[in-house]
C-alpha positions, 0 to 999 in steps of 0.5 A: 035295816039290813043284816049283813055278816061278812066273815074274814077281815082282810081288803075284801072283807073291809071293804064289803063292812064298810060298802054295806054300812055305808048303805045302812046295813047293820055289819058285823066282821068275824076275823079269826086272826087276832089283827085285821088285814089279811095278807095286808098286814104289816109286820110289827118291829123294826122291820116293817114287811108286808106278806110278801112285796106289795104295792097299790096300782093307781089305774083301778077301780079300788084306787078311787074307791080309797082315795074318795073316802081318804082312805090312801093317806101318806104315799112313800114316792120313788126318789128319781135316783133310786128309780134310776137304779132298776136292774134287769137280769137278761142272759146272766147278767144285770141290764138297765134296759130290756130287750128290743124284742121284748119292748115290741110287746110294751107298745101301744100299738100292739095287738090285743092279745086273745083269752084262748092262746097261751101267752108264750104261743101269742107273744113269739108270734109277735115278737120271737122267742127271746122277747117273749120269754122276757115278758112272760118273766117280766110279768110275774112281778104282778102274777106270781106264777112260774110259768107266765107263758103257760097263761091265757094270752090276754091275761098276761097281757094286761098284767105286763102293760098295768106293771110297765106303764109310765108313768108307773102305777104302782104307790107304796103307802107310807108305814106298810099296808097295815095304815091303810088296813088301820083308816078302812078298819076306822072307817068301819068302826065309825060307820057301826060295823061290830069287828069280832077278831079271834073269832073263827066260823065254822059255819055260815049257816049259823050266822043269820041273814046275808053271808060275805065270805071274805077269805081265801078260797080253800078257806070258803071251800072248807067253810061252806063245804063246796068242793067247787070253789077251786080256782088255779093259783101260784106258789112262791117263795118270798124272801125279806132280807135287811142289810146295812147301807151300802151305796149302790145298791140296786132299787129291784132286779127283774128277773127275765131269764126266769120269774123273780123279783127284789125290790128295796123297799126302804129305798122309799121309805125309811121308817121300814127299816132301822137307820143305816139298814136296808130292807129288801123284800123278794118273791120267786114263784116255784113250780109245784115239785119245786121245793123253798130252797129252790127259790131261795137259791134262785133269789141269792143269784139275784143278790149275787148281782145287784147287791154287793157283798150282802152276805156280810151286811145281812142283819135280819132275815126270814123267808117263807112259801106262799101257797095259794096266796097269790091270787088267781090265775087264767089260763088259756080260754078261761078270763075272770068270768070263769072263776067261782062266782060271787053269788053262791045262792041262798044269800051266801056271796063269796068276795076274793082274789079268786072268784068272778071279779075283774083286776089286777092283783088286790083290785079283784077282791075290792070288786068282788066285795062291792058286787057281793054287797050289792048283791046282798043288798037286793041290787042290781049288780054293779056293772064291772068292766075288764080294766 
């Protein structure tokens, strides 16, 4: 019987325990927060944040992985009026629909857009400026960077197409993530894995055996003193916000003049918030010398837009910068196969949202986990397509 340690708790590290076990690996989870999860934890309280908006994309691999093993459970689904009520804020001012030009970009028939050709530079050529703008800005709901133009082409591409397809892919399971942590942590649990929370490693050479490390990247680079493990990220500024209800009020606002998103999530879900409140979550990427009031101020103008009168139905709020949380990005002549990879030698594998695994969002560090299990295991890695 295999002996596999996985250090880290979140997605990637739950999904390596359970992969592993599923196998006959004997497991053990080291996680140093006191909950599991990682950044799919769902805060406790009346109010039921996640770490900044989240949403589970249907047209991944880590979907079927879930939903084979029941894993998904309850989906909160989009009432169509709510749906109805997606705002856009193009030249000031809010819209329901996008830009022509920026639609040129959506279609089936657009051209595949290359890895060595930044995103702004590939998309005016197709469309001009004005749409390439909107669909850079666009794509940050699913990018978290404050510049999507500066990326690789095809990078950005495949990110604009995954959030605006129809019907959409995005799902929001019902409660928070934190369910879903809940069943793959029983799952787990069943299957034998031994979880240590409030368990911090210093060192994965102490641990015996084959090693997943499941954590942030600057945490593995810390962890297995590897000043290699760097991969390019992004810095935003989340905002969570409840009011009272108010008829109205829009379900998100895209921001195409500049990258930013707000979206209602208890327009969906109402056990995210106390009857009669509302319970809005935002992000707004910021560039490295821009500071959390920035992004807040950027934020405000969208609540200025789409949700009347906010400032006086407001009933709670926290705001918060994530750094070098938001997963990777690639720039230009750089794809997933660049980033760190998963095989760090000497039986230590690394499994993420910045190392060599292709996806979307949550999707990288589910397969990386499965690849890193694989690999830990003695076979032959798993054959992971670009999505």
């Amino acid at each position: 019987m295999h002996r596999i340690t996985v250090i880290g708790g979140g997605l990637a590290g739950l999904a390596a325990a359970v992969t592993a076990a599923e196998a006959g690996a004997k497991v053990t989870v080291f996680e140093a927060h006191h909950t599991l999860g990682g950044r799919a934890r769902t805060a406790e309280g009346p109010y039921r944040t996640n770490d900044g908006p989240h949403a589970l994309y249907s047209g991944g691999p880590h979907w079927t992985w879930l939903k084979q093993r029941d894993l998904i459970g309850p989906l909160a689904p989009i009432p169509p009026l709510e749906a109805a009520r997606l705002r856009l804020r193009h030249q000031g001012v809010l819209r329901r629909t996008p830009p022509f030009a920026m639609l040129k970009l959506l279609r089936h028939t657009a051209r595949q857009a290359p890895v060595d050709v930044d995103f702004r530079t590939w998309a005016t050529g197709q469309a001009g400026e004005e749409g390439a703008r909107a669909a850079a800005n666009y794509s940050a709901v699913a990018l978290f960077h404050h510049d999507p133009g500066a990326l690789s082409a095809a990078f950005v591409q495949e990110r604009l197409r995954r959030a605006t397809k129809l019907p959409p892919e995005a799902h929001y399971p019902r409660g928070g993530w934190a369910n879903v942590v809940d069943r793959m942590a029983a799952r787990a649990w069943n299957l034998g894995v031994r979880m240590e929370t409030l368990s911090r490693v210093d060192t994965a050479e102490t641990t015996g055996g084959p090693v997943i490390v499941a954590t942030s990247l600057d945490a593995a680079r810390r962890l297995l003193g590897d000043d290699s493990l760097t991969w390019t990220g992004g810095r935003t500024t989340l905002l969570d916000l409840a009011v009272r209800t108010r008829r109205g009020d829009a379900f998100a606002v895209s921001d195409l003049d500049s990258p930013g998103w707000l979206e209602r999530f208890s327009a969906q879900d109402r056990s995210l918030a106390p009857a009669g409140e509302q319970l809005v979550q935002g992000q707004i990427p910021i560039a490295p010398h821009e500071t959390k009031a920035d992004g807040i101020a950027r934020a405000e103008e969208l609540l200025d837009l789409a949700f009347d009168g906010w400032r006086g139905r407001v009933t709670w709020r926290r705001e918060a910068v994530a750094n070098g949380r938001t997963g990777a990005v690639d720039l230009p002549g750089t794809s997933w196969r660049d980033r760190p990879a998963i095989d760090r030698g000497d039986g230590v594998y690394l499994a993420g949202d910045q190392v060599a695994a292709p996806g979307v969002l949550s999707e990288v560090s589910f397969n990386s986990a499965l690849t890193a299990v694989s690999l830990a295991l003695g076979r032959q890695a798993l054959d992971l397509k670009e999505a």
